[in-house]
N, C-alpha and C positions, 0 to 999 in steps of 0.2 A: 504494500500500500504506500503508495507517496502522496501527500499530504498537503495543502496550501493553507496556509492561514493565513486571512487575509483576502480571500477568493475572488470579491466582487468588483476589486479595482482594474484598472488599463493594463499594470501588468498580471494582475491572476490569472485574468480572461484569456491573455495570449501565453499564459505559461500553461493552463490547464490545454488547451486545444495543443502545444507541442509536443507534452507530455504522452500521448498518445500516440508516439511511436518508438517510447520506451514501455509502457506499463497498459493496461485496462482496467487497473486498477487506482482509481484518482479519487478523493476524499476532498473534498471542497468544505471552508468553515468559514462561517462568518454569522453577523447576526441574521442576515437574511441571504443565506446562500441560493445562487441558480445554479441549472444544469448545464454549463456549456457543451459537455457529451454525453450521450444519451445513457452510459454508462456510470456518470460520477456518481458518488455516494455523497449526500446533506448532509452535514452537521451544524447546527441551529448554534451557536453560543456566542457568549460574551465574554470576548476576550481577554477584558480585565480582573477575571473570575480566574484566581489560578487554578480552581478545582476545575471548571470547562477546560482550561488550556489541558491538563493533564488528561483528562476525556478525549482532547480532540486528536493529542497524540498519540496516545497507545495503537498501538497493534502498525506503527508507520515503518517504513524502512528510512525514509526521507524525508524531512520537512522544510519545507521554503513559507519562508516569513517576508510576506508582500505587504505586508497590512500597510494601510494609509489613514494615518491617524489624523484628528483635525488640526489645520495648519496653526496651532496657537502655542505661542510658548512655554505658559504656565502647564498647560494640557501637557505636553511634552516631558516638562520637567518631573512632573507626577506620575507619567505613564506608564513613558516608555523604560528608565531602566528595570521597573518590579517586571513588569511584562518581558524582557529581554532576560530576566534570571528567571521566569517561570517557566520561557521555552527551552532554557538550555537547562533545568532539572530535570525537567520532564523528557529531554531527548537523551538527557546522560541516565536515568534512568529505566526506559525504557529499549536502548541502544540503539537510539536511531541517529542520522547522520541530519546533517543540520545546512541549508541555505539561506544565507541571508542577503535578503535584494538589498544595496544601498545607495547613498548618493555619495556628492563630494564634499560635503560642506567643511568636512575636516583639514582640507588640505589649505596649505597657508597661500593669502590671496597672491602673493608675489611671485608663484609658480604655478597659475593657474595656466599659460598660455603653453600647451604641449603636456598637460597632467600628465604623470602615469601611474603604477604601482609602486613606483618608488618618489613621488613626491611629500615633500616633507608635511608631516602632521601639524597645523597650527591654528586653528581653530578661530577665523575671525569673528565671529557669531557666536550666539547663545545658542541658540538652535547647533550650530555646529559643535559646540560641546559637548551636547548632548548626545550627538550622533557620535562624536571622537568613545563616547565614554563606555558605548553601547557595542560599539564595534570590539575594544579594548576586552570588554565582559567575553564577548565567543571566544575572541582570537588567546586570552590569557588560559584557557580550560583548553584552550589545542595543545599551547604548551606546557601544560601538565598532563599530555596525554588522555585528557578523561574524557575527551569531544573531541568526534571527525568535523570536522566545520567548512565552509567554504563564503568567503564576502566576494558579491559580485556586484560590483560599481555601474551604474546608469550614471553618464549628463541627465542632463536635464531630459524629457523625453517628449515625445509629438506622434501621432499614429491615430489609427482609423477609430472612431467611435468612440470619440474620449471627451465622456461626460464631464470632468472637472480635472483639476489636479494638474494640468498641463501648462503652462504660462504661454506658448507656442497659440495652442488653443485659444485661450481669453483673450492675449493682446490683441491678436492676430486674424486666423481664422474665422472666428466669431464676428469680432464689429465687419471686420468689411463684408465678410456676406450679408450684414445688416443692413448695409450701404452706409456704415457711418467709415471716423478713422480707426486705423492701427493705430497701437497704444505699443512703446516702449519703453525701456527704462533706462536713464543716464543719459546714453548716447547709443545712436544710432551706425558709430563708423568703428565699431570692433568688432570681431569675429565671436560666432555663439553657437558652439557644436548640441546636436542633439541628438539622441539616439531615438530610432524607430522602434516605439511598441512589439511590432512582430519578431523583428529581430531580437528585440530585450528577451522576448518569451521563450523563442528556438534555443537562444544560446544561456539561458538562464537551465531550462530543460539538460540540453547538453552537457552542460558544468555538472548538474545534479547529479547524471550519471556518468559520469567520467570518473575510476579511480582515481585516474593522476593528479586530476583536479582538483583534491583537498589540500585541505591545510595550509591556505592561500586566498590571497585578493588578487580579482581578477576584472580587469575594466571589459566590460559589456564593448561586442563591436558597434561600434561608431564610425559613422560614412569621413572621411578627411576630408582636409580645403575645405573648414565650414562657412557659411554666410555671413557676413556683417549685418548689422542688424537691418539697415537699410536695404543690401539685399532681400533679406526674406520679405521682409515688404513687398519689394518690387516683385521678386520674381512670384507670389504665392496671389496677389491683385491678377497680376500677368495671365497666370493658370484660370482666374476665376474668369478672366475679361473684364475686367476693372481699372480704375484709376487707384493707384499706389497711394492713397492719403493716409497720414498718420499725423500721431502726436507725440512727443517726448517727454515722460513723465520723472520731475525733478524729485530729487530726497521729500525737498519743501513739501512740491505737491503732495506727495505720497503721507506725508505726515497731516497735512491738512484734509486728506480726505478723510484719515484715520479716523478722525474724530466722528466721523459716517457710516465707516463700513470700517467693521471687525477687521478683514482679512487685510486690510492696507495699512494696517496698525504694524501689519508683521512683516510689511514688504522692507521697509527703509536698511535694517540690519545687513539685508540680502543685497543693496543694492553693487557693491563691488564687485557680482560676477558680472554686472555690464557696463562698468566703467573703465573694463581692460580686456586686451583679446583673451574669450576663454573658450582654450582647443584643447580637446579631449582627444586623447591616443589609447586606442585600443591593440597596440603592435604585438602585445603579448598575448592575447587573445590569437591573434592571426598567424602567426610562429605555429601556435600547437593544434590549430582546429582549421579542417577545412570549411569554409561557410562563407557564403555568399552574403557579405552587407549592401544592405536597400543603399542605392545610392540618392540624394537629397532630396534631387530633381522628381524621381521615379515615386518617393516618398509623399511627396507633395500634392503629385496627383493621383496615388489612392487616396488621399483626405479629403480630397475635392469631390472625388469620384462617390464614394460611400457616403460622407457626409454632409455634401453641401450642392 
């Protein structure tokens, strides 16, 4: 049994349907799980329940932790590290092998442009502490031997049918098919790598079952030569047949909307991944696995395609 917690997000959805050409056997958990194969098995819970968590794991061979918790700090700082030692008791207990989907946030912003597995840990963000702290929890029980683990790093991501959570999505795709503008952040003339959904999910899958692949962080393939921000604008209007308009959203603004909407209280911290080029290298990925990355362009228009 391999196992997602976390099931109902952009990458569950596309880890569950890869999954399926390792296993028939897929266990989806969430509060309200679906069945993306006609075969998965529900489980109903709430994940902040370590007695669910330990429910949802038994009997797993694998478990990959996709959850997407609400984008808030405090939320965060509360949640996520009890919930990241409830998964890793219940997989050292149970003996199951453990994936965890992650981002970048930990990496220090002055090496953001070319990231790789070996950029330095530095945490600009609160948010990013948290994630440095939770990473730190699997990878320290690797090195004690007592958990098979594996951290598999996403950019930021963009991909077909992606209800929230995607910033590609919100700024971008959304308003101008509204006929209004694109929205970005800082500046509009630095490079902004993104990895594709589908991809995230095939090679998230692959990682899961790959011996060699434990006991390691591993950057998700990522298409190279990413867009400046003004690109995706241009080329993503272009696709729809549209006029490329946007707007460039300041620290300032961002703080003064806060005072309106929740989520823009939390953007300001965040905003130094787009005030410098940030390229994501996925070359260590590419070295050990054959696999085809969605190139941008290609990307672009299945989003258009499916979604809009």
């Amino acid at each position: 049994m391999q196992t997602i917690l976390g099931a109902g997000g952009a990458i569950g959805i596309e880890l569950a349907k890869a999954l399926t050409q390792y296993t028939s056997k897929i266990r989806l958990v969430s509060r309200n799980p679906k069945k993306v194969n006609k075969s998965d098995q529900l489980v109903y819970a709430d994940l902040l329940d370590r007695s669910k968590v330990f429910e949802a794991i038994q009997g797993s061979s694998i478990v990959y932790v996709t959850v997407g918790f609400p984008y808030n700090l405090k939320f965060w700082q509360q949640h996520w590290p009890k919930f990241i030692k409830n998964v890793i008791d219940a997989c050292i207990e149970y003996n199951c092998k453990l994936v965890f989907f992650d981002n970048i946030y930990m990496y220090d912003a002055n090496f953001l442009d070319g990231m790789n597995e070996e950029t330095p840990i530095n945490p600009p963000s609160k948010k990013g502490k948290i994630r440095t702290e939770v990473a730190a929890m699997i990878m320290d029980k690797v090195k004690e031997g007592r958990l098979e683990a594996l951290i598999a790093r996403s950019a930021d991501f963009y991909g077909p049918s992606i209800k929230y959570s995607s910033m590609l999505t919100e700024m971008v795709f959304k308003p101008l098919s509204n006929g209004k503008k694109a929205n970005w952040l800082s500046s509009v003339n630095f490079k902004h790598s993104f990895t594709y959904t589908p991809d995230a999910g095939r090679a998230t899958a692959l990682l899961g079952n790959s011996a060699k692949a434990y006991n390691q962080v591993w950057h998700l393939p990522t298409a190279k030569n990413p867009y400046t921000g003004r690109e995706w604008i241009t080329i993503i209007a272009s696709e729809m047949g549209i006029k490329p308009r946007f707007q460039v959203a300041s620290r300032l603004m961002l703080k003064i909307m806060g005072l309106f909407v929740s989520l823009m209280r939390e953007l300001p911290e965040m905003m130094y991944q787009y005030d410098r080029d940030y390229v994501f290298n996925s070359d260590k990925f590419d070295r050990h696995f054959d696999f085809r990355t969605t190139p941008y362009l290609e990307g672009i228009k299945e989003i258009i395609k499916s979604d809009y």
